[in-house]
Structure formats: structure tokens, C-alpha cells
Backbone as CSV, one residue per row, in Angstrom:
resi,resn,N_x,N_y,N_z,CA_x,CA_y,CA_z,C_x,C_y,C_z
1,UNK,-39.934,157.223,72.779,-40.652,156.417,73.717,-41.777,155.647,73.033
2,UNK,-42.038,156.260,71.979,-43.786,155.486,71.755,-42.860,154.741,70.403
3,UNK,-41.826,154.898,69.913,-41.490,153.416,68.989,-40.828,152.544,69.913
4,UNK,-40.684,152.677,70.969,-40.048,151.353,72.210,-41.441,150.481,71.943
5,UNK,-43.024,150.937,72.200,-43.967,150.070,72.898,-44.092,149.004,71.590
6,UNK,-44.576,149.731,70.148,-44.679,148.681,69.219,-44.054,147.373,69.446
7,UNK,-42.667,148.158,69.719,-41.072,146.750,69.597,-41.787,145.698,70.618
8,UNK,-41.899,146.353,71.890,-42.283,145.739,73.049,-43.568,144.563,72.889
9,UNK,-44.541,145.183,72.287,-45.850,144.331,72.032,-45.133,143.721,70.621
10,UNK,-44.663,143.907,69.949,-43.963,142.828,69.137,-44.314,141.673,69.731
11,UNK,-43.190,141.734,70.393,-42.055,140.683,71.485,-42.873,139.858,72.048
12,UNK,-43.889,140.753,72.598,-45.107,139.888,73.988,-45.996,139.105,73.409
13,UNK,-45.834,139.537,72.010,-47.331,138.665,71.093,-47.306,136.933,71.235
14,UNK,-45.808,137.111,70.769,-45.014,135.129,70.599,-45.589,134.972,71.333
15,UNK,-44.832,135.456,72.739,-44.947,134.757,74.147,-46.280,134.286,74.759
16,UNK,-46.989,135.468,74.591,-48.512,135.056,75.400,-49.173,134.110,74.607
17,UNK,-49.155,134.252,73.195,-49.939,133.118,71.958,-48.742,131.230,72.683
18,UNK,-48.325,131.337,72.852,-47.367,130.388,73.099,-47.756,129.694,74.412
19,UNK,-47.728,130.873,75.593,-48.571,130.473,76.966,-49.888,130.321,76.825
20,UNK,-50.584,130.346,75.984,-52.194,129.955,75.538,-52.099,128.808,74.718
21,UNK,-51.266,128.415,74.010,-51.317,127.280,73.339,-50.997,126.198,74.406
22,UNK,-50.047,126.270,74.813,-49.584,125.175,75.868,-50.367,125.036,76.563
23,UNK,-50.429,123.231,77.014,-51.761,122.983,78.054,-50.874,122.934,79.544
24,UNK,-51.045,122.887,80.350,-50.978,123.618,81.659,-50.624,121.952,82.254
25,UNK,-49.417,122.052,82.853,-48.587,120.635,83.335,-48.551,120.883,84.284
26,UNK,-48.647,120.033,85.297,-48.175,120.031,86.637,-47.885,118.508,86.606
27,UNK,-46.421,118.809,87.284,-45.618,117.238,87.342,-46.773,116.208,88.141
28,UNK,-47.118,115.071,87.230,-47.989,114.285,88.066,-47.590,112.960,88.745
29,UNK,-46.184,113.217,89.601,-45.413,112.479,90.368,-45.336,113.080,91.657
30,UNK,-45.965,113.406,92.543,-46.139,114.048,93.866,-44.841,114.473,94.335
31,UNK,-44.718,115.466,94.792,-43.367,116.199,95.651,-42.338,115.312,94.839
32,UNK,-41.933,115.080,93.522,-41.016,115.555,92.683,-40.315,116.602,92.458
33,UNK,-38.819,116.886,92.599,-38.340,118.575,92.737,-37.549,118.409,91.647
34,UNK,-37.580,119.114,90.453,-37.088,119.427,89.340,-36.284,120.553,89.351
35,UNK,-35.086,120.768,89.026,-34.130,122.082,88.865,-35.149,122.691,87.332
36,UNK,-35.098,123.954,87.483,-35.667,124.922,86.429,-35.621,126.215,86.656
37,UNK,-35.632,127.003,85.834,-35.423,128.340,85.376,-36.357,129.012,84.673
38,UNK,-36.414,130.268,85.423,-37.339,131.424,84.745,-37.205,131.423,83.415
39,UNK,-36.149,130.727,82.745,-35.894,130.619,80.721,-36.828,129.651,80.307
40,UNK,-36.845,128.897,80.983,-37.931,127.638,80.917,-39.299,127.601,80.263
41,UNK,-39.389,126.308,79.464,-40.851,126.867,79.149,-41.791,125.624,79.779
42,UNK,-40.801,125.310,81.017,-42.188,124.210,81.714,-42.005,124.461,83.037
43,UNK,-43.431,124.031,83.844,-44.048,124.206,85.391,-42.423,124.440,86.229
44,UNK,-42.091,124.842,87.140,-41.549,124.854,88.033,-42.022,123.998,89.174
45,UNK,-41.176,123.186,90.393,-41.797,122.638,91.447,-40.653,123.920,92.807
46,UNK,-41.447,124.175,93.005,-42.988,123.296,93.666,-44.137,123.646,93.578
47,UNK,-43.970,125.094,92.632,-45.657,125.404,92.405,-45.275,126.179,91.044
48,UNK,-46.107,126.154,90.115,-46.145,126.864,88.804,-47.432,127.949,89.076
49,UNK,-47.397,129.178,88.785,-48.479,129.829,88.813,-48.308,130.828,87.551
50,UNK,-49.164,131.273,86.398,-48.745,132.276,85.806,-49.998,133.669,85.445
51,UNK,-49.922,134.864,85.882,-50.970,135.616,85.330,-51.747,134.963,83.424
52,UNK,-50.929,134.529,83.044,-51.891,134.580,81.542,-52.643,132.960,81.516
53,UNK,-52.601,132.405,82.175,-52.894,130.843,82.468,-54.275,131.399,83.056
54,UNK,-55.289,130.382,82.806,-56.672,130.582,83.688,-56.464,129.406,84.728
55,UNK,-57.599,129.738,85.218,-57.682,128.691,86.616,-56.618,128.843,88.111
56,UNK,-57.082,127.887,88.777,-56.353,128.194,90.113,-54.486,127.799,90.148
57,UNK,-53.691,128.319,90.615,-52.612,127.806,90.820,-52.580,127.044,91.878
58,UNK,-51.766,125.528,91.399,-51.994,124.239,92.261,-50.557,123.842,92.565
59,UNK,-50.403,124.547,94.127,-48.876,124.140,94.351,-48.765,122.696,94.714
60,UNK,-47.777,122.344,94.567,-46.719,121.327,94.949,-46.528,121.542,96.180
61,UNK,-46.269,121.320,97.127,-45.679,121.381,98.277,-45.525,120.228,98.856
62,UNK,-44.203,119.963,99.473,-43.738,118.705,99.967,-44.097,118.547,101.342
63,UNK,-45.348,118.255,102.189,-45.077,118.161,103.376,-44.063,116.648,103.826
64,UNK,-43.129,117.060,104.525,-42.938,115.717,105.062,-43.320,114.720,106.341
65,UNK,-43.234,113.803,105.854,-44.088,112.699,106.810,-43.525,112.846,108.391
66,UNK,-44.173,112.903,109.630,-43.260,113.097,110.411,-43.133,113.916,111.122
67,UNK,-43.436,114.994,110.433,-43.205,116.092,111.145,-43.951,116.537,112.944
68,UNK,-45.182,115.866,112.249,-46.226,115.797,113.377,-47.300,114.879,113.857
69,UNK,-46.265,113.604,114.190,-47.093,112.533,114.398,-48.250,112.907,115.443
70,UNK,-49.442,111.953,114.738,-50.847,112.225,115.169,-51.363,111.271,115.772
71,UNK,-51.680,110.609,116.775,-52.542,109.549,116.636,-53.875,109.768,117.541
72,UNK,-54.811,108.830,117.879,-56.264,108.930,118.628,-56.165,106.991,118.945
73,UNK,-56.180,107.155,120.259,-56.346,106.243,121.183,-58.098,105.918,121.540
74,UNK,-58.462,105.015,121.664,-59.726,104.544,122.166,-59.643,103.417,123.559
75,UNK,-60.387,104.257,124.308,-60.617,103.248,125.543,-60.915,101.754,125.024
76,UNK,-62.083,101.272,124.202,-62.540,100.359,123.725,-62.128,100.517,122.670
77,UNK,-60.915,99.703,121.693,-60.982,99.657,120.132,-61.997,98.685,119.465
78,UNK,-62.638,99.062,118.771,-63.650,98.390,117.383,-62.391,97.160,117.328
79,UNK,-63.889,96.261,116.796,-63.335,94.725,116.237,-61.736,94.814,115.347
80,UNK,-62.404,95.635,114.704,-61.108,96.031,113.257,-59.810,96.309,113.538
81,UNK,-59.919,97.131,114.474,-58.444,98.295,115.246,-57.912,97.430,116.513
82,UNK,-58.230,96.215,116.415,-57.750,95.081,118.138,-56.413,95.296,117.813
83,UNK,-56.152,94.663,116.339,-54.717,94.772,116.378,-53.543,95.591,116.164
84,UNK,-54.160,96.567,115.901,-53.009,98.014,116.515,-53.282,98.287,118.088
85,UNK,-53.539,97.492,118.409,-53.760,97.862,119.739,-52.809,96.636,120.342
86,UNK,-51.774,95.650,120.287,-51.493,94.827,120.576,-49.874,95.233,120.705
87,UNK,-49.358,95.232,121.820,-48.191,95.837,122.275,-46.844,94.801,121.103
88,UNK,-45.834,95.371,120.175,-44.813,94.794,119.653,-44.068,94.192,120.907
89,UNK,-43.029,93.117,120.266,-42.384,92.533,120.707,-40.675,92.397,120.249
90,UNK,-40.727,93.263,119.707,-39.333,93.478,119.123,-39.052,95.034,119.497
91,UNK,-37.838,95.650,119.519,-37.689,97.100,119.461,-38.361,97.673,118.294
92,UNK,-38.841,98.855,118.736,-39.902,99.452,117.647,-39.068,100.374,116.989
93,UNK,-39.096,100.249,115.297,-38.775,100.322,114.600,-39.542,101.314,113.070
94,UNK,-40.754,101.665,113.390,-41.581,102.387,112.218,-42.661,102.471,113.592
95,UNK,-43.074,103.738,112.209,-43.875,104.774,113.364,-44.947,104.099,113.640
96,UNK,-45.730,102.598,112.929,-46.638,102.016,113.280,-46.270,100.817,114.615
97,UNK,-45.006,100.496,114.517,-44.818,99.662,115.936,-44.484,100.944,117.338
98,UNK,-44.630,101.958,116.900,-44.704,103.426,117.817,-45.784,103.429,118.577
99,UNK,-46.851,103.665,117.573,-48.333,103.991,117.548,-49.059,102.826,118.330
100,UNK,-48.513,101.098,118.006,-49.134,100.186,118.793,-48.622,100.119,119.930
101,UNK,-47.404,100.549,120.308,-46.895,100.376,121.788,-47.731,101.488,122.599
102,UNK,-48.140,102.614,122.100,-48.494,104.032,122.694,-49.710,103.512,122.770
103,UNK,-50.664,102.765,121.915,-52.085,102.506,122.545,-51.708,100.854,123.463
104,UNK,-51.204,100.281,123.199,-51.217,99.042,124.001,-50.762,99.853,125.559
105,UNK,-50.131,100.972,125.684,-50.032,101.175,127.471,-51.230,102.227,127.842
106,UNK,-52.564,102.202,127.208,-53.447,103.175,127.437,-54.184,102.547,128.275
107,UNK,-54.492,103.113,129.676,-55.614,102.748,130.847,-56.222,103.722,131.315
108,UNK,-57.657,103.702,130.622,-58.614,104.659,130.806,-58.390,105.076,132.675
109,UNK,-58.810,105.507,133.269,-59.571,105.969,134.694,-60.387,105.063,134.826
110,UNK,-60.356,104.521,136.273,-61.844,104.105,136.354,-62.758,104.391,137.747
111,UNK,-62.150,105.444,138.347,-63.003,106.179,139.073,-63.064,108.003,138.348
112,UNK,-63.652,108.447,138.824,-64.270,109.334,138.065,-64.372,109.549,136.390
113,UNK,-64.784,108.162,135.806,-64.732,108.805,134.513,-66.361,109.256,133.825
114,UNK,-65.747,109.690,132.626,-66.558,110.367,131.995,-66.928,109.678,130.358
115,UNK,-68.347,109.102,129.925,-68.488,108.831,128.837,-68.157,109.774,127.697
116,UNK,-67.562,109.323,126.975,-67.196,110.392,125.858,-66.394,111.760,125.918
117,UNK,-65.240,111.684,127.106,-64.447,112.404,127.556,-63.238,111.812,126.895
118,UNK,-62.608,113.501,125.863,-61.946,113.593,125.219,-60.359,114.388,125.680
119,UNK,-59.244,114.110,125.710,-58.361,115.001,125.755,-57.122,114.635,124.942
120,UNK,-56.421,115.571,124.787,-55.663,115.330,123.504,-54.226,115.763,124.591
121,UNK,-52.767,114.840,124.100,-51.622,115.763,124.964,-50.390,115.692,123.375
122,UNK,-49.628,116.436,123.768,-48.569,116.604,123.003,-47.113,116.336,124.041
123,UNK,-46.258,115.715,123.355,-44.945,115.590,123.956,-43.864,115.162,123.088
124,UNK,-42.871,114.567,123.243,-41.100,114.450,122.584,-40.774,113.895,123.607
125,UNK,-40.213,112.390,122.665,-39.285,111.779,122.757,-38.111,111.985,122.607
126,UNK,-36.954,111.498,123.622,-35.499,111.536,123.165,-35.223,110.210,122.770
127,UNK,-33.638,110.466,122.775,-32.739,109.267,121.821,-33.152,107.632,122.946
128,UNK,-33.182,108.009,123.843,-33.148,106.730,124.771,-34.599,106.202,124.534
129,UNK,-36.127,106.745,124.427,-37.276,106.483,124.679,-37.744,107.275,126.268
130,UNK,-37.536,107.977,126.659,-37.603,108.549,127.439,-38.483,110.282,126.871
131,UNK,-39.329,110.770,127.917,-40.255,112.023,127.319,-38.962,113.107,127.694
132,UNK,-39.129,114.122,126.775,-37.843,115.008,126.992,-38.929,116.446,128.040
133,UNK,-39.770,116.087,127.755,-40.562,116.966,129.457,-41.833,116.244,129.528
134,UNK,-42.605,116.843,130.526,-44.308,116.430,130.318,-44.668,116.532,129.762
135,UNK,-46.204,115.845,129.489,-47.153,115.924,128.296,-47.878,117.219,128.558
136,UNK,-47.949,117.899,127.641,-48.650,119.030,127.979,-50.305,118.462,127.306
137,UNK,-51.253,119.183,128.181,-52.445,119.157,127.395,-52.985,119.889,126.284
138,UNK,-53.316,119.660,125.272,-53.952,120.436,124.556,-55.330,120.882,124.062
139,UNK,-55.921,119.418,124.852,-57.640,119.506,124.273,-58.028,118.997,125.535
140,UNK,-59.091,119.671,126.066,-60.330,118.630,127.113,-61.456,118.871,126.631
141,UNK,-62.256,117.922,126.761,-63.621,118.143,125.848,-64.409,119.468,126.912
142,UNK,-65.457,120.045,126.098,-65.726,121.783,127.199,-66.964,121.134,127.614
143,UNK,-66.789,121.890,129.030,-67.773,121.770,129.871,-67.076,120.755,131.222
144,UNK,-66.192,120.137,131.846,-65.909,119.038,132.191,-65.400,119.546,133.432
145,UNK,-65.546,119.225,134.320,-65.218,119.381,135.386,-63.575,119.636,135.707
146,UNK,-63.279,120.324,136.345,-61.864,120.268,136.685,-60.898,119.080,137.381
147,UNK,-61.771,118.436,137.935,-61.431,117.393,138.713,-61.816,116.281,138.113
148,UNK,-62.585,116.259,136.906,-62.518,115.043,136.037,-61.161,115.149,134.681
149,UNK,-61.049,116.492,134.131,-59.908,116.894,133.489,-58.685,116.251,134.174
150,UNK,-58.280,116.312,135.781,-57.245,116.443,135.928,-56.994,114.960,136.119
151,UNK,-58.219,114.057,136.178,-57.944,112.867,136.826,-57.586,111.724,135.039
152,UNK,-58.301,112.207,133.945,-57.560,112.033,132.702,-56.289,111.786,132.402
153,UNK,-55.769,113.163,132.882,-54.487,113.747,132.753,-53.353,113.398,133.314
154,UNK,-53.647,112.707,134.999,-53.155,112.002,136.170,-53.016,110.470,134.963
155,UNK,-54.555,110.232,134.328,-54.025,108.397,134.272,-53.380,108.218,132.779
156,UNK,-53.022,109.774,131.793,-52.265,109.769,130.721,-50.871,109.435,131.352
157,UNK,-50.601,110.659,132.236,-49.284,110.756,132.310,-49.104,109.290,133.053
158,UNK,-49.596,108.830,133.801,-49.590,107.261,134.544,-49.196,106.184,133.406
159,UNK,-49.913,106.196,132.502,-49.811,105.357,131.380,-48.524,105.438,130.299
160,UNK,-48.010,106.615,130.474,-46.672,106.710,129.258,-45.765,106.374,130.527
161,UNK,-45.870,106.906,131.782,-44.435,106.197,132.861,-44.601,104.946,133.036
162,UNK,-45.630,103.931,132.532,-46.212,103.224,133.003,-44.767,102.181,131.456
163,UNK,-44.728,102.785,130.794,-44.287,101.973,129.299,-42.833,102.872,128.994
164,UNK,-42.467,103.695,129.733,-41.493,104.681,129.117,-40.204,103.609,130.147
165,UNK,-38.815,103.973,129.705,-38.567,104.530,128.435,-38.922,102.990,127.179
166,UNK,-39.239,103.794,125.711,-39.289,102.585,124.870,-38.597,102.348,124.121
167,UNK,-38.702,101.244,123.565,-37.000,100.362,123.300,-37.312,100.949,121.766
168,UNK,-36.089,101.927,121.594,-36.452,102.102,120.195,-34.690,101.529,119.492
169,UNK,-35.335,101.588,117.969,-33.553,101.036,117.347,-32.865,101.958,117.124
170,UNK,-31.792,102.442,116.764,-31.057,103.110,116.718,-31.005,104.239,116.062
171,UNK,-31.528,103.632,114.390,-31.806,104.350,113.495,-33.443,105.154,113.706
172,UNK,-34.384,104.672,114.214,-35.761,104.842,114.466,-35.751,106.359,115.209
173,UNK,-34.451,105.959,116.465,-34.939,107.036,117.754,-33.940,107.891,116.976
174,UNK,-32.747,107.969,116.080,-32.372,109.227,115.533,-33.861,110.303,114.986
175,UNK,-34.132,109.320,114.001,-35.532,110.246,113.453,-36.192,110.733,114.072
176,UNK,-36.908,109.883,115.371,-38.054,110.219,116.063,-37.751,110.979,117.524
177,UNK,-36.409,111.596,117.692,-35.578,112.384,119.074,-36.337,113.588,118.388
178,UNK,-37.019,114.200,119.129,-37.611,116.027,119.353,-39.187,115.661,118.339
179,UNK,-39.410,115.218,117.700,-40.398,114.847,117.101,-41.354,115.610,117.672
180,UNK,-42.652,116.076,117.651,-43.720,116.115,118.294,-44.718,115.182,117.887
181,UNK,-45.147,114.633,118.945,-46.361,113.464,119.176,-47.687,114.122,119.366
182,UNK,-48.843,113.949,118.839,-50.055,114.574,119.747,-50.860,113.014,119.542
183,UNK,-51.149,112.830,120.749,-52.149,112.082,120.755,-53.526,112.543,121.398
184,UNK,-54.683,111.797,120.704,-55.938,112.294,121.427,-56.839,111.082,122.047
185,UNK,-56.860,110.990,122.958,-57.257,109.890,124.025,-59.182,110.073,124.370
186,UNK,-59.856,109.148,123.654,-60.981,109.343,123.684,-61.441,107.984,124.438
187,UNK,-62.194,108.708,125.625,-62.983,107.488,126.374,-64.454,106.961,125.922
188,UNK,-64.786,106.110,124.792,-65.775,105.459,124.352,-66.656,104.004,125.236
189,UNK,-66.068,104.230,126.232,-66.676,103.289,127.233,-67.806,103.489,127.439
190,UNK,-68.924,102.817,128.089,-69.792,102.917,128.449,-70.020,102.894,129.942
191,UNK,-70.406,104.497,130.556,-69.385,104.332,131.652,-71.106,104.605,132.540
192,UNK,-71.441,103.673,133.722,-72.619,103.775,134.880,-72.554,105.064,135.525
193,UNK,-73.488,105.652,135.530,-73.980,107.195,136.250,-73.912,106.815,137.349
């Protein structure tokens, strides 16, 4: 047993002097996926990590785009943002002629609203442009009345029946069928007490 360990630390000497010499690669082409093997003497994707290496291990990971479209609606858009706010005129086709049709059908409340009343909903689209259920809520700003919450919520869902179903292309609504959407609908108006 004790002439195995010599052999053993032999063996390990190369290796670790070898993993100390080498400077520490990480593919610098983003979510690049390389075939490789534990025989290998370079990074693996999607994450390289090794005990004899210092420093943090910096995975790779591919999120893909899509997965969870996000957007934030404004009652009033800034000078800058007018024109994502301007409804397309062709079938929508990329997730940015999506995003301008979804704020071009946004109509704040205008009885009971609330300055700086926030709520966020989540929902899915199907193949036609059509919601495959209601928007569920996910955010109301705290503290807010119940009857100002619900009257939000009344002029969200008003506003997507208001534009649904939307003309999507063929190829677009394959991608974007079950998707999840969250949008967050912030009233920046300046609204009279």
C-alpha cells in the first residue's frame, strides 16, 4: 500500500504543475457550446470549474432570449420612448413590433386613478393572437385600495380585448404560442386629488 502512494504523487506532480502553468480560458464568444472531454486539457462549456485553479468559477450559461418576455408600459411615455409607443402597421413580426402594439393599446383609468400606481400582469398568447386564459396579476403597488387595484385590472384586461386577437406572422406566433409575457403597467400621470 505505501509503494502505491509514491507512484500516485508521481503521477499528480505533472498534472497539477501543468494546471498552474496554464492561464485559465474561458471561451470569450458568449454561449458558444464546444464538444469536450474530461481528457481534455481546455475549459469545458458551459462552465469550467477546477479545485487547483484560484478564483471564482465563471459559468457559461446560455439563457435564451424569450423565454420570459418582459416589458413596462407608461401611462405618459418620455419624449424618447413616443416611438415604441406607436401601434405597427404590418403583422407583427419581432418581439419589438410585439412590445409596440402591447403599449400602443394601453389606457390608463381615468376615474379612480392613482398617481404612481403600479401593477404588473402575466399571460400567453396562442397561435391565432388570442390570450390562452386571463391575465393574472402579479404586482399591485402595497397599500392601495382594493377598489383602486381592481379598477387597474378592469382597464388592463379592457385594453388587451380592446387589441386582441393580434395579427401575428406565421413564423412569429409559432415562437411566441405559450410564451409567458409579464408586463408592468405604471401610471406616471399626474393625476388631481
Amino acid at each position: 500500500m505505501w509503494r502505491g502512494i509514491p507512484i500516485l504523487i508521481l503521477l499528480a506532480l505533472p498534472t497539477v504543475a501543468a494546471a498552474d502553468a496554464r492561464p485559465r480560458q474561458i471561451n470569450p464568444i458568449p454561449f458558444s457550446h464546444e464538444p469536450c472531454s474530461v481528457l481534455d486539457g481546455r475549459p469545458c462549456t458551459p462552465s469550467y470549474c477546477s479545485p487547483l485553479e484560484p478564483g471564482p468559477c465563471i459559468p457559461e450559461i446560455d439563457y435564451p432570449y424569450g423565454q420570459n418576455l418582459q416589458l413596462t408600459i407608461e401611462s405618459v411615455p418620455s419624449d424618447a420612448d413616443r416611438a415604441k409607443y406607436r401601434k405597427p402597421d404590418h403583422d407583427l413580426d419581432t418581439i419589438g413590433d410585439l412590445f409596440a402594439e402591447l403599449r400602443s393599446c394601453w389606457s390608463p383609468p381615468s376615474n379612480n386613478a392613482r398617481e404612481g400606481m403600479q401593477m404588473s400582469v402575466r399571460f400567453s398568447l396562442n397561435r391565432s393572437g388570442g390570450l390562452i386564459g386571463p391575465p393574472r396579476m402579479t404586482f399591485a403597488t402595497a397599500g392601495v385600495p382594493a377598489d383602486t387595484r381592481s379598477t387597474y385590472l378592469n382597464a388592463i384586461n379592457s385594453s388587451l380585448k380592446a387589441c386582441l386577437p393580434l395579427r401575428l406572422t406565421d413564423g412569429f406566433a409559432g415562437a411566441l404560442a405559450g410564451r409567458p409575457i409579464a408586463i408592468r403597467y405604471v401610471d406616471n400621470r399626474q393625476v388631481p386629488n
